[in-house]
N, C-alpha and C positions, 0 to 999 in steps of 0.2 A: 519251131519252138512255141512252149506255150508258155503267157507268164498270167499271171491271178492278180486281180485287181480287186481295192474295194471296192470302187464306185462303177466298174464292169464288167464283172465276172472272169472269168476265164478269157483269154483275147491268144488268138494263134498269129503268129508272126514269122515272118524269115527274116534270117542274118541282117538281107537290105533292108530291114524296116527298122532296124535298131540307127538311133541317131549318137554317138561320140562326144563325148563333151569332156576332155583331157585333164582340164580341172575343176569341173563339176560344179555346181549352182551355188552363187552366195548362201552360207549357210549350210549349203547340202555338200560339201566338198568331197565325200567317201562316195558319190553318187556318182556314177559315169554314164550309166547306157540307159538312154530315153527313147520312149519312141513316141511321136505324134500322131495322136487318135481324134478321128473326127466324132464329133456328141452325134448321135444318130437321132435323137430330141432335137437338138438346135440344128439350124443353120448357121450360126455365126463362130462359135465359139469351138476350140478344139482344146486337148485336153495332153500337157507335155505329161506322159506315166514312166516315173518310176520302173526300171525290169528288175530292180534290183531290191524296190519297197513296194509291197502291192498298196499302201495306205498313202504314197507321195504322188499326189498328179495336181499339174496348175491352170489353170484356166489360161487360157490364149487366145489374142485377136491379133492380127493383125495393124496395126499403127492409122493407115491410110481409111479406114472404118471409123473413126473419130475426129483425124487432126492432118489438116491439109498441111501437107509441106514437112510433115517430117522428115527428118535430117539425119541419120547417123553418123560423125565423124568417128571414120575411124583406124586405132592407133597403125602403126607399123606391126608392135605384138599383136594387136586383134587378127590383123592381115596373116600373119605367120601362122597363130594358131588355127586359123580360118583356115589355112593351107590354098591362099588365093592371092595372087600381085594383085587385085585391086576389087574393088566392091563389087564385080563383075558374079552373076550366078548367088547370088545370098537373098536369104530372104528373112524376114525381119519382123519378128510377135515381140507383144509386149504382154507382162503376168499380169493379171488382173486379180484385184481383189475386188471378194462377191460378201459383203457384210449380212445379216439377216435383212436387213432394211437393203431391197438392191436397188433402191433410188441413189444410193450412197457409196454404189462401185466406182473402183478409182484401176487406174492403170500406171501400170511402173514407167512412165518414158525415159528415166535418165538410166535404166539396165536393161535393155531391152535382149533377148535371146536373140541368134542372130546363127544360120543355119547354112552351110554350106551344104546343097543341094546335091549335090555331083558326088562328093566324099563322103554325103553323110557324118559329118561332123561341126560341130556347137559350138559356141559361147557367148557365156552371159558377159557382154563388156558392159563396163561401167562407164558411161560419157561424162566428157569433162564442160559439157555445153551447161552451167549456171542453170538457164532459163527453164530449164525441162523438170518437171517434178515427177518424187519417187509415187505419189497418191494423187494423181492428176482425174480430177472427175469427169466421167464420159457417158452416166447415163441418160441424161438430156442430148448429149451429140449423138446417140446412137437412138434416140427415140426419134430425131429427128429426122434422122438418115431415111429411120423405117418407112415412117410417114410421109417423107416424099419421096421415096419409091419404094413402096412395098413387096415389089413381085422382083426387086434385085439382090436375093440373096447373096450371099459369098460364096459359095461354092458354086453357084450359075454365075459367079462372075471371075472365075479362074479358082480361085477359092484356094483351099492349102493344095489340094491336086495334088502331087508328086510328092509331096513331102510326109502326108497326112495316110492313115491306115484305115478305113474304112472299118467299122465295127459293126457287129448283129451277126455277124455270122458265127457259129461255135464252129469250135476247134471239131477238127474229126472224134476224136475219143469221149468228145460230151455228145456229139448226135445222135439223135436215138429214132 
C-alpha cells in the first residue's frame, strides 16, 4: 500500500508496517492506523504518520535520549490494550514539540506513545506520575548528549529498528 504524506511524499508500506492504536491519539481519536517513519535528514528523530491524514505526523524520540531513569507506570488498562501481562516487549517515544525557535523544544513525558512491538499495536497513556511534565525542555540535554558523543547516533545505537520504516525509497508506480 501506498499512503501520501505532506511532509514525504508518497511512502510505500505493507499491512506489518501499519502500527493500531484502538483508541487513537489525544485529540486525534478518529485516528487509528500509524506507521513510524525514520527522518532520512535526521538521525534522532522519527516521524508517527497519519495513513489515514497525509497532513498528521509527530515528531518522536525516544525518552532515554534526554532523561535518565524514565519510568513509565503502567495501568492494568494500558497493559490490556497493549495486549501484553507485563511491560515485557514495549517500546516507549515521547511527541515532541518543535516551536520556530528550536532551542525551545519540549517533550510530552507525562503521555508518552507506547508501542507493542510484536502486535503492532499503540497507545498513548496518560501517567498518573505528578512529577513528569507535558512541555518538558530537552534541547540543552540533547545538545549535550551530541557533544559528548557525537559519532553515537540512535539508530547505530539500536535506534527505532523494528518498529520504524525506513523512507527515500518510492513506491514502485512513482519510479521512473
Amino acid at each position: 500500500m501506498v499512503i501520501h504524506t505532506s511532509r514525504f511524499g508518497a511512502v510505500s508500506l505493507t499491512s506489518d508496517d501499519v502500527i493500531h492504536f484502538p483508541e487513537g491519539l489525544l485529540g486525534f481519536n478518529e485516528l487509528r492506523r500509524f506507521v513510524l517513519l525514520d527522518d532520512p535528514t535526521d538521525e534522532i528523530f522519527a516521524w508517527l504518520q497519519s495513513c489515514e491524514e497525509p497532513g498528521i505526523a509527530f515528531p518522536l524520540l525516544e525518552p532515554e535520549l534526554f532523561t535518565a531513569g524514565y519510568n513509565c507506570q503502567l495501568t492494568k488498562h494500558d497493559l490490556e490494550i497493549l495486549q501484553v501481562p507485563n511491560k515485557e516487549g514495549l517500546r516507549y517515544f515521547t511527541i515532541i514539540t518543535i516551536p520556530q525557535d528550536p532551542t525551545q523544544m519540549t517533550a510530552n513525558l507525562k503521555a508518552p506513545i507506547v508501542i507493542n512491538v510484536a502486535k503492532r499495536v499503540a497507545r498513548q497513556c496518560v501517567l498518573q506520575d505528578n512529577s513528569l511534565a507535558i512541555r518538558e525542555p530537552i534541547f540543552t540535554r540533547l545538545q549535550q548528549r551530541v557533544v559528548q558523543n557525537p559519532t553515537a547516533a540512535i539508530k547505530a545505537q539500536g535506534g527505532f529498528g523494528e518498529v520504524a520504516v525506513r523512507i527515500g525509497k518510492r513506491p514502485p508506480e512513482v519510479e521512473g
